[in-house]
NUNU-151960 format. One record per residue (C-alpha): z, x, y; residue in three letters. Coordinates in pm, 1 decimal, always signed. Layout:
residues N
PT  up  east  north  aa
PT  Z  X  Y  ALA
...
//
This chain:
residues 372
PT  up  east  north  aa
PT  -11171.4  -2866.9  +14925.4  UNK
PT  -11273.6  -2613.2  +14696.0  UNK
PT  -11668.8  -2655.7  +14791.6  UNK
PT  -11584.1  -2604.9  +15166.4  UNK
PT  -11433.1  -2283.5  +15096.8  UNK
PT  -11617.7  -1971.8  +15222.3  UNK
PT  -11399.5  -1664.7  +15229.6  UNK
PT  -11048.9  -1626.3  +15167.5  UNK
PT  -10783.6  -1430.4  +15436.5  UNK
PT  -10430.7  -1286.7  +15294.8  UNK
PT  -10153.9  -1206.9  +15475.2  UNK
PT  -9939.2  -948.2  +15345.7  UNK
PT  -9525.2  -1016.9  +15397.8  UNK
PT  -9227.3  -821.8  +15374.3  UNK
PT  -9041.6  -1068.4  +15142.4  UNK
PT  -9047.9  -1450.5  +15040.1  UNK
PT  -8828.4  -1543.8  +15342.0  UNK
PT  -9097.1  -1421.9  +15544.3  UNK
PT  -9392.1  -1545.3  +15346.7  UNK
PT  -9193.1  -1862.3  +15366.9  UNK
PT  -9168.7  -1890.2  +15722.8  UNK
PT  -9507.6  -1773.1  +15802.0  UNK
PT  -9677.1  -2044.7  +15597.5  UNK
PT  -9459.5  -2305.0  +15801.3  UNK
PT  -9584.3  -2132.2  +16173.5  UNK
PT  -9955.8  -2156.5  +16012.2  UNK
PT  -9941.4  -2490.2  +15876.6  UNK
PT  -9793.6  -2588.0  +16300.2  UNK
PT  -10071.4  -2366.5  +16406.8  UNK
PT  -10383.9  -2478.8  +16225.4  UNK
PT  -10278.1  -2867.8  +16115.9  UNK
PT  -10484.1  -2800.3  +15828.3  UNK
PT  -10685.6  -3133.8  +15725.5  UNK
PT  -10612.8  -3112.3  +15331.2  UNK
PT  -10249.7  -3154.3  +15450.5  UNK
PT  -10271.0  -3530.7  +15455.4  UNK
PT  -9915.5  -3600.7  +15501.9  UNK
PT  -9881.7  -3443.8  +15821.9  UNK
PT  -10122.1  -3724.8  +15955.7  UNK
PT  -10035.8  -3990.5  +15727.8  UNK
PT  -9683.9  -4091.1  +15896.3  UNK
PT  -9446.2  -3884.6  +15596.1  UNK
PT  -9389.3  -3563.4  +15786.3  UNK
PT  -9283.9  -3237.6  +15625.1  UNK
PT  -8930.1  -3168.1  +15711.5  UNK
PT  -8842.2  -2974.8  +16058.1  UNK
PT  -8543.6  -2762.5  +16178.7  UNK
PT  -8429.3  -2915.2  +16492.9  UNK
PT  -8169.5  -2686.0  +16723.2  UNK
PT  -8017.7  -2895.6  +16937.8  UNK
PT  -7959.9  -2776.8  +17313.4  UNK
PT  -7612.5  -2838.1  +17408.7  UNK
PT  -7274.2  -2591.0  +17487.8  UNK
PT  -7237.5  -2564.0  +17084.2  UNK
PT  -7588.6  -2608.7  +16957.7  UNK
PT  -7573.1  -2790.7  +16578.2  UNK
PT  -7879.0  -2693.9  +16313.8  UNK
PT  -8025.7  -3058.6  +16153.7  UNK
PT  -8317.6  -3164.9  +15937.8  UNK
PT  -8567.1  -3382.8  +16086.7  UNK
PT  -8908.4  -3504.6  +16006.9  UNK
PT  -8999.3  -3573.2  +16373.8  UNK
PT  -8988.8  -3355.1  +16661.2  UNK
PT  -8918.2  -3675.6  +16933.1  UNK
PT  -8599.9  -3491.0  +17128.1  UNK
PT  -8776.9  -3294.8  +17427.9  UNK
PT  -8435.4  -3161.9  +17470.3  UNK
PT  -8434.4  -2971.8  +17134.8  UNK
PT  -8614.3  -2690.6  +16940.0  UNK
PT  -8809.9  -2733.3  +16650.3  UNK
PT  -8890.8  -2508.7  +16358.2  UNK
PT  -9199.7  -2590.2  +16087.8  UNK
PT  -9315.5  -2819.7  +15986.7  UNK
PT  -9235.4  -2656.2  +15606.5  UNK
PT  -9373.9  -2783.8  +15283.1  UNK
PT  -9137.0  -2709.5  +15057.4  UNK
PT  -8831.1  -2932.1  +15088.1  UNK
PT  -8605.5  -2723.7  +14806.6  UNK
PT  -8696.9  -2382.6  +15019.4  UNK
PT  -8634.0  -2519.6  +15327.4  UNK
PT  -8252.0  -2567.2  +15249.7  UNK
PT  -8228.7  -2281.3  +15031.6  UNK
PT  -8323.5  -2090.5  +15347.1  UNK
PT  -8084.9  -2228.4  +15545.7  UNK
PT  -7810.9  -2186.0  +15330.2  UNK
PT  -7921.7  -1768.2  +15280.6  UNK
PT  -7937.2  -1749.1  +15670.6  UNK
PT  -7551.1  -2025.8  +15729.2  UNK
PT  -7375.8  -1724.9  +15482.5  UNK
PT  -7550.3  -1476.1  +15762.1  UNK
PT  -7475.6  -1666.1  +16062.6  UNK
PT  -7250.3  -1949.4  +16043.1  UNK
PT  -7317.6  -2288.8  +16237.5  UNK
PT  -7260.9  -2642.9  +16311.6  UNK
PT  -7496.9  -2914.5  +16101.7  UNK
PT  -7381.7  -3229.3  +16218.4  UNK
PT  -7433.9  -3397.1  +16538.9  UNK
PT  -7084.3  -3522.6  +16584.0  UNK
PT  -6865.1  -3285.2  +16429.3  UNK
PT  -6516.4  -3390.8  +16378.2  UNK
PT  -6191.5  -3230.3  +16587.9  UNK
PT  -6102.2  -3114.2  +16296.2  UNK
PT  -6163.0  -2783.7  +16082.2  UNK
PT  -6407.7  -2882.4  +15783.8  UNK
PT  -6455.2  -2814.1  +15425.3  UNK
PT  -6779.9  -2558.3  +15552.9  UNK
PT  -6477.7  -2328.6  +15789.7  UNK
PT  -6325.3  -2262.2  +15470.5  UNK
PT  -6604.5  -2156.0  +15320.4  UNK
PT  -6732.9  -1925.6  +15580.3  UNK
PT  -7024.6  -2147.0  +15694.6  UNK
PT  -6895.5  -2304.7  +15981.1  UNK
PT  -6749.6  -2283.1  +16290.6  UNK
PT  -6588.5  -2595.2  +16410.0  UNK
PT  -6558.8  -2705.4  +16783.4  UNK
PT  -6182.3  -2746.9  +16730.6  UNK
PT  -6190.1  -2351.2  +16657.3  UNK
PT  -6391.2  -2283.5  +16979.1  UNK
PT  -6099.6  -2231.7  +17198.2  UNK
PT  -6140.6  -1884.6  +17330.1  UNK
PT  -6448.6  -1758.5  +17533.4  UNK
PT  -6527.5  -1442.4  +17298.1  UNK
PT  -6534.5  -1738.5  +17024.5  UNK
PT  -6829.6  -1894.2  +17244.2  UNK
PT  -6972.5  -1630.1  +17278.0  UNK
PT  -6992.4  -1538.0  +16921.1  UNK
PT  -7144.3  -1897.8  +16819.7  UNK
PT  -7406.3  -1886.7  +17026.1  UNK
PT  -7503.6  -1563.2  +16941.6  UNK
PT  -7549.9  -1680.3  +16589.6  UNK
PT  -7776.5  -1919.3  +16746.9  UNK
PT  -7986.8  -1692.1  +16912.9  UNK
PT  -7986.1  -1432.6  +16579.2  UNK
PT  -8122.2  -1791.5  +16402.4  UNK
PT  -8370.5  -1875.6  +16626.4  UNK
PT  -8519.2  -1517.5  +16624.8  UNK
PT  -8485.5  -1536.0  +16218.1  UNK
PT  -8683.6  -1874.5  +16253.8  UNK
PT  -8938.7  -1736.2  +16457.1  UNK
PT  -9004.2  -1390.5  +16259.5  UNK
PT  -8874.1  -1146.3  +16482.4  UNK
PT  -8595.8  -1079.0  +16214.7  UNK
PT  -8646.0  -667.6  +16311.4  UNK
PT  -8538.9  -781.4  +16671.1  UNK
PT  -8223.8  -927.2  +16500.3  UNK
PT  -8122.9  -615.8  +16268.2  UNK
PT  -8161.9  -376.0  +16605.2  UNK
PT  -7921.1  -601.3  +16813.6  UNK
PT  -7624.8  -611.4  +16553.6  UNK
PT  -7673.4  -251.5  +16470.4  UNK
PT  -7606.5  -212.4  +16887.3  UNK
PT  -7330.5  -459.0  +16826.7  UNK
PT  -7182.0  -223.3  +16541.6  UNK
PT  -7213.6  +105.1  +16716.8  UNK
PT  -7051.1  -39.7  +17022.7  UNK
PT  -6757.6  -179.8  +16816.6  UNK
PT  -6751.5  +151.7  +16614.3  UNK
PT  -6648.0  +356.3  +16987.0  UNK
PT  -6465.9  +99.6  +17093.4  UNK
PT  -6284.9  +177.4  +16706.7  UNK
PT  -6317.4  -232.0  +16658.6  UNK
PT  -6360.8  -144.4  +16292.7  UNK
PT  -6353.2  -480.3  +16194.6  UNK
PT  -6602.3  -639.9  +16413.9  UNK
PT  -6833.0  -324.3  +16319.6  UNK
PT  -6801.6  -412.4  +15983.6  UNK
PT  -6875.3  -794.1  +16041.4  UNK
PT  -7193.6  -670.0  +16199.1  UNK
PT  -7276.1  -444.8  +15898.4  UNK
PT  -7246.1  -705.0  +15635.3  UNK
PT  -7462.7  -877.9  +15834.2  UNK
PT  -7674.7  -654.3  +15885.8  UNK
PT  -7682.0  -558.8  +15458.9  UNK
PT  -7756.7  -949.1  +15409.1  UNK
PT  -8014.4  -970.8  +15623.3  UNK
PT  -8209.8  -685.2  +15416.8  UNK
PT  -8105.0  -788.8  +15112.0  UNK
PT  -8318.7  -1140.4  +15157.8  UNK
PT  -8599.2  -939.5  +15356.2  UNK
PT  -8694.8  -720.3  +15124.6  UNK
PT  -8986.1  -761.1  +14838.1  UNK
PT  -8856.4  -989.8  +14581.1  UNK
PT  -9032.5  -930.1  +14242.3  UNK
PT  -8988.7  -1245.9  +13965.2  UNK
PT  -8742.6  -1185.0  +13673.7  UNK
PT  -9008.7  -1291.1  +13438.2  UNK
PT  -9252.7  -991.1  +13583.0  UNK
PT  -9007.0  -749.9  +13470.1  UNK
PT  -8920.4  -950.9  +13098.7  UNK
PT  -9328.3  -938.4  +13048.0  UNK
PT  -9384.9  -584.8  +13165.6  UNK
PT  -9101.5  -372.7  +13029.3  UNK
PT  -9276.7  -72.2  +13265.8  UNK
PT  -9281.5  -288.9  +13554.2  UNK
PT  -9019.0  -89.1  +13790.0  UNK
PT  -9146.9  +220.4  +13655.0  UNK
PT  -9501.0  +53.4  +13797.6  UNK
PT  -9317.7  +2.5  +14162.1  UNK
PT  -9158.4  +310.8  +14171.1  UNK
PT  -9471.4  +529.3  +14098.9  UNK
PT  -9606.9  +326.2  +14384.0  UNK
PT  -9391.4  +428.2  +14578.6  UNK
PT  -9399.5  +806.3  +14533.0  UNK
PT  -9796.0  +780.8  +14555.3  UNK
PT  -9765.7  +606.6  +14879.0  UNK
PT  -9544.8  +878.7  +15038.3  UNK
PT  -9694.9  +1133.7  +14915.8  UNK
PT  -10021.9  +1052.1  +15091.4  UNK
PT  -9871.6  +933.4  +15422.7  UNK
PT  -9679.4  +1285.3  +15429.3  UNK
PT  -9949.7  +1503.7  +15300.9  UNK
PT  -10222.2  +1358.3  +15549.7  UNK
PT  -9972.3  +1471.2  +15825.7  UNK
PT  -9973.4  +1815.9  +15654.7  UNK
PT  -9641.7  +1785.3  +15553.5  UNK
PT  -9726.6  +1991.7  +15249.0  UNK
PT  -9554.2  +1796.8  +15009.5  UNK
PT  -9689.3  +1862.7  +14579.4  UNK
PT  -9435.6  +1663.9  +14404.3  UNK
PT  -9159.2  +1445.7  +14482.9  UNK
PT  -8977.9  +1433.2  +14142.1  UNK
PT  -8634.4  +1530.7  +14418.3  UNK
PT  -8549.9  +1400.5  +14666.8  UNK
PT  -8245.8  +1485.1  +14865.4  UNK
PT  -8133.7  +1284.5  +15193.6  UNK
PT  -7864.1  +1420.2  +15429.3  UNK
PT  -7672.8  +1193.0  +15669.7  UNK
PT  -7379.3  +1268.4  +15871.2  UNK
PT  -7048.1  +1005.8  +16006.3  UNK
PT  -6776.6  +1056.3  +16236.9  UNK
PT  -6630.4  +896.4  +16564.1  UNK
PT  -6669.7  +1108.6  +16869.2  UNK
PT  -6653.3  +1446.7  +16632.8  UNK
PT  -6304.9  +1367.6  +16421.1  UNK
PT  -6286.1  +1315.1  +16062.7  UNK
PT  -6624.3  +1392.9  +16060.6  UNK
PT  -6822.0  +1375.0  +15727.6  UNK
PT  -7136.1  +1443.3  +15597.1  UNK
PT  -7366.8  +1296.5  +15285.9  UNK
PT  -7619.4  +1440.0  +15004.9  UNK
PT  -7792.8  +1168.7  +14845.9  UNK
PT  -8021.6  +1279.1  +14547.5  UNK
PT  -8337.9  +1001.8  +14428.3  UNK
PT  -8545.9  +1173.7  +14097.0  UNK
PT  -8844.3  +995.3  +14040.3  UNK
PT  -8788.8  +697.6  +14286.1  UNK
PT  -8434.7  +610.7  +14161.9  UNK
PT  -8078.3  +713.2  +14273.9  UNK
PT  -7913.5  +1047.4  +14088.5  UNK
PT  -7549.6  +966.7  +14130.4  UNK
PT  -7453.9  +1282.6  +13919.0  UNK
PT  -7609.0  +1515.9  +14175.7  UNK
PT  -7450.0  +1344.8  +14489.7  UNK
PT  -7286.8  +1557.3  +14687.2  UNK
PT  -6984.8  +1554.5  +14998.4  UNK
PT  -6901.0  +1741.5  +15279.7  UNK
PT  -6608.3  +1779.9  +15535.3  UNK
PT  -6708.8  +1937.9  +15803.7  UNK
PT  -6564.6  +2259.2  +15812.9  UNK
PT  -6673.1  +2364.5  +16199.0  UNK
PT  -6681.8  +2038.3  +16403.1  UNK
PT  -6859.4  +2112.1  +16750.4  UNK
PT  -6653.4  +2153.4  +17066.4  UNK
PT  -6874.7  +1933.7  +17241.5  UNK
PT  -6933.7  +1617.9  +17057.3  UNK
PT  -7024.3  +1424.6  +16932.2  UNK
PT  -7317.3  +1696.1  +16789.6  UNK
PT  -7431.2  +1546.3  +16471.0  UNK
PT  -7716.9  +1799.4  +16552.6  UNK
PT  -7489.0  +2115.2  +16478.3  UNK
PT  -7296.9  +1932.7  +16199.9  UNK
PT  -7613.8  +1843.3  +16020.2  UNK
PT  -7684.0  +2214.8  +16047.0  UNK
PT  -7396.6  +2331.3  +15878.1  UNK
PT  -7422.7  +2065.4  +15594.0  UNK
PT  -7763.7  +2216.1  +15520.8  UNK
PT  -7689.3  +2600.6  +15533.2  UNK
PT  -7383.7  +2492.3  +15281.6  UNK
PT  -7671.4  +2324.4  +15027.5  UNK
PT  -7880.6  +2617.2  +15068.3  UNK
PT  -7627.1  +2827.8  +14939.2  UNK
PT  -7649.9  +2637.5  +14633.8  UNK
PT  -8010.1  +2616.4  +14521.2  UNK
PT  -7957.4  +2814.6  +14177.2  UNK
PT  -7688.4  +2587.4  +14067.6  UNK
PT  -7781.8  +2216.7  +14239.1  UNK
PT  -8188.4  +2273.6  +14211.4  UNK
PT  -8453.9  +2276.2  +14452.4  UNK
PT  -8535.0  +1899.2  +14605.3  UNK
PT  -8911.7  +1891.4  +14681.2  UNK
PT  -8840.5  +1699.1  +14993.0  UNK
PT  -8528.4  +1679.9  +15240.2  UNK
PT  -8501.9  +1370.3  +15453.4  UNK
PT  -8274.1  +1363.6  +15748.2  UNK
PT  -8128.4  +1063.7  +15893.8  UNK
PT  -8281.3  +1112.9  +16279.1  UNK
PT  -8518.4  +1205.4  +16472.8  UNK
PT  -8637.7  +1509.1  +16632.1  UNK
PT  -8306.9  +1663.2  +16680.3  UNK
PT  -8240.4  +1647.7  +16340.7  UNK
PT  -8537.7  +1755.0  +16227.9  UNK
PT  -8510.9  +2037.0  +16430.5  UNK
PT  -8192.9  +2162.4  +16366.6  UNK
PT  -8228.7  +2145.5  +15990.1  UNK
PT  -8588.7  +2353.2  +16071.4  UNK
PT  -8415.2  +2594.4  +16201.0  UNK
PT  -8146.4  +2666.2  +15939.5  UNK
PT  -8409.5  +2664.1  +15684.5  UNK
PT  -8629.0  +2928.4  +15893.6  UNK
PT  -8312.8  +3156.6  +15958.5  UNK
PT  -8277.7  +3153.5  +15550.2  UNK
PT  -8652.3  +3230.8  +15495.3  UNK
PT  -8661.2  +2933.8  +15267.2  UNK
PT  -8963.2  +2670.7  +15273.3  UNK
PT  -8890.1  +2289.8  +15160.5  UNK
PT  -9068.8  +2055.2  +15295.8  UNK
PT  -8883.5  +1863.4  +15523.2  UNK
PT  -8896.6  +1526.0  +15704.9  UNK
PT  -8656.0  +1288.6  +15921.5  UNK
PT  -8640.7  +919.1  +15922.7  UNK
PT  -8548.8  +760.9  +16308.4  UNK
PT  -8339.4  +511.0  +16287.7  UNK
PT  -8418.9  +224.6  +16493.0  UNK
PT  -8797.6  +254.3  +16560.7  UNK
PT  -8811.1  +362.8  +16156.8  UNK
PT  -9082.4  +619.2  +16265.9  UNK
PT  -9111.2  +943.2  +15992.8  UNK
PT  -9089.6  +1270.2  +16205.6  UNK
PT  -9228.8  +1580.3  +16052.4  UNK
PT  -9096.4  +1963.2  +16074.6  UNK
PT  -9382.7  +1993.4  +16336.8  UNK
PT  -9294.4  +1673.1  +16526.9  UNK
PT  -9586.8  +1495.3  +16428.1  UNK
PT  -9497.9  +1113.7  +16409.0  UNK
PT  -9621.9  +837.1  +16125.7  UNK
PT  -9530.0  +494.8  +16139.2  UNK
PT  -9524.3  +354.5  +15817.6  UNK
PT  -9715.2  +26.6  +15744.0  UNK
PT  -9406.3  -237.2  +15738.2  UNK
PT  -9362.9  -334.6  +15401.6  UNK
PT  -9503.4  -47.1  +15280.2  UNK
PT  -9414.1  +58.1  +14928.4  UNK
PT  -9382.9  +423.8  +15100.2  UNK
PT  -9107.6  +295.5  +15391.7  UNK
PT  -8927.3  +80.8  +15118.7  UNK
PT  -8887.6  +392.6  +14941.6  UNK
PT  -8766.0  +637.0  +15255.0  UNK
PT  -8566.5  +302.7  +15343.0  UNK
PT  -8389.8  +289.3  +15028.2  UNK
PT  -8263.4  +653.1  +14992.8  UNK
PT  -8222.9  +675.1  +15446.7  UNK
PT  -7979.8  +361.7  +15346.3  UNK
PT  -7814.5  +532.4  +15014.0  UNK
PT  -7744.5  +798.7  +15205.2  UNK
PT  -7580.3  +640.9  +15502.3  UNK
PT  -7357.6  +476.7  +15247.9  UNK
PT  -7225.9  +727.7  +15084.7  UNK
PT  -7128.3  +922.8  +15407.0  UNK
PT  -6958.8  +629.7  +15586.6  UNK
PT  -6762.6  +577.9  +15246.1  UNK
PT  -6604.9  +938.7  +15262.1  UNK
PT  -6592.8  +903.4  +15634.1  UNK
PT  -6348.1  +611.7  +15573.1  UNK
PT  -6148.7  +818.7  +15318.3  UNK
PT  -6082.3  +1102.6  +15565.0  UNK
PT  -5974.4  +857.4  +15822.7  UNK
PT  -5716.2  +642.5  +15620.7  UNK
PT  -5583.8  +974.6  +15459.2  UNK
PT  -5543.5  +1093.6  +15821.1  UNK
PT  -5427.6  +787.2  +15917.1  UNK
PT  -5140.1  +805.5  +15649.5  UNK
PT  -5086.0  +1137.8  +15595.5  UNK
//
């Protein structure tokens, strides 16, 4: 094999997951000859969905059922079920053919739900949306799959379902969590500078995606990320979020209630503005960040533009949109980061700090209100 070869072609992924999945649609794709046992009668292992009312998730290693959909084939038997178990704590299904009336060991355990629980047409709904959100995992589209819950989650947010909103978020936290880069244990025990080695990476990256759009940026030793929460205007709250040298600065974090909520809301536009006037006021004390990053787009961008202008002070400034994950600078210009990128990993990282931390104290003004 090795005297056949004549150039070599990588393909960069987000994460292992990924990587994993893409070798399996290449090795479908290509039947590569070396791979002797997909021609020798001992087939690599295949996902089969089943298409019925309550579709179950099996192992197979031959795609005879016309009637069902098949994922792979995938080399690795171990991975294969250690990525079905990751994506079962995600989304859980059914994995036998004939599942008893009963409720099963796997219900218990939050990886299963039963037919016998089925008994309600939201229920049905919900199972075969997990199906869908699998089948789109399977097939790589798993950025299709974190914009659809986060729909799911802001329309159970103003419906103030905050228990089906936070369903969706957990799901939508897992989901990243086994998409991003995974780095080895042992890379870190070997290099003791290792995440030193990533974050500089990072910062480098940025710095010359930013700068190339003029953004002006010299250093980013600071920086600070703003993000505001709140239901339709009330017990609105508001997020600083402070990353030196790559890495999180809990001591400098920083909380707002929002003193002047807008009379037409929701305005996250005007609160933003006020959130950033108040920091400004505190630049002798809290430091100077050598970037601000909003969580939004253009409206955000521009409303935090203009409080900076009306206090003659110049800091660079960026926002991140949310959904399309597009960087928007103060003049509007637009960069989409390479996916994957050690520079959108970075902006993702503090955009997704940030967002914490102000849904957090969000939560704490509304129980307080709730009990008060």
């Amino acid at each position: 094999m090795v005297s056949q070869i004549r150039d070599i072609e990588t393909i960069p992924s987000n994460s292992e997951i990924e990587a994993f999945l893409l070798e399996a649609s290449l090795i479908k794709k290509y039947n590569p000859k070396y791979n002797v046992r997909l021609t020798d009668g001992k087939n690599y292992l295949l996902i089969k969905i089943t298409r019925e009312e309550f579709p179950k998730i099996l192992l197979s290693r031959r795609d005879d059922d016309k009637k069902s959909v098949y994922f792979g084939p995938f080399p690795s038997a171990g991975s294969l079920r250690l990525v079905l178990k990751t994506i079962r704590k995600i989304f859980p299904y059914q994995s036998v053919r004939n599942h008893q009336n009963r409720i099963c060991l796997y219900y218990h355990l939050g990886l299963c739900l039963c037919p016998i629980t089925l008994d309600t047409g939201e229920k049905k709904l919900i199972y075969r949306r997990n199906i869908r959100h699998i089948i789109q995992f399977l097939n790589g589209r798993i950025s299709t799959v974190l914009k659809e819950l986060g729909k799911e989650r802001e329309n159970y947010s103003k419906a103030e379902n905050f228990e089906k909103a936070a369903v969706m978020q957990r799901q939508i936290d897992a989901i990243k969590l086994v998409a991003s880069p995974f780095y080895k244990p042992f890379e870190f025990e070997s290099n003791s500078n290792f995440k030193n080695e990533i974050r500089v990476k990072e910062i480098n990256e940025l710095l010359e995606y930013v700068n190339k759009a003029g953004v002006g940026v010299k250093s980013l030793s600071r920086i600070e990320c703003f993000d505001i929460s709140n239901i339709s205007g009330t017990n609105a709250a508001a997020s600083m979020v402070v990353f030196t040298s790559g890495d999180k600065d809990s001591k400098y974090y920083r909380r707002f209630r929002i003193k002047n909520p807008p009379k037409i809301v929701p305005n996250d536009f005007a609160m933003l503005a006020e959130v950033i006037g108040r920091r400004l006021t505190h630049l002798d004390s809290w430091g100077t960040p050598d970037l601000i990053i909003v969580d939004g787009g253009k409206g955000q961008v521009s409303a935090a533009n203009k409080v900076l202008a009306q206090q003659g002070i110049d800091i660079p400034l960026i926002g991140l949109a949310k959904r399309e994950e597009l960087i928007i600078t103060s003049d509007f210009k637009i960069l989409r980061l390479a996916r994957g990128s050690n520079a959108l990993n970075l902006v993702r990282r503090i955009r997704d700090e940030a967002h914490r931390f102000a849904i957090s104290y969000h939560k704490k003004l509304r129980s307080k209100a709730i009990f008060s």
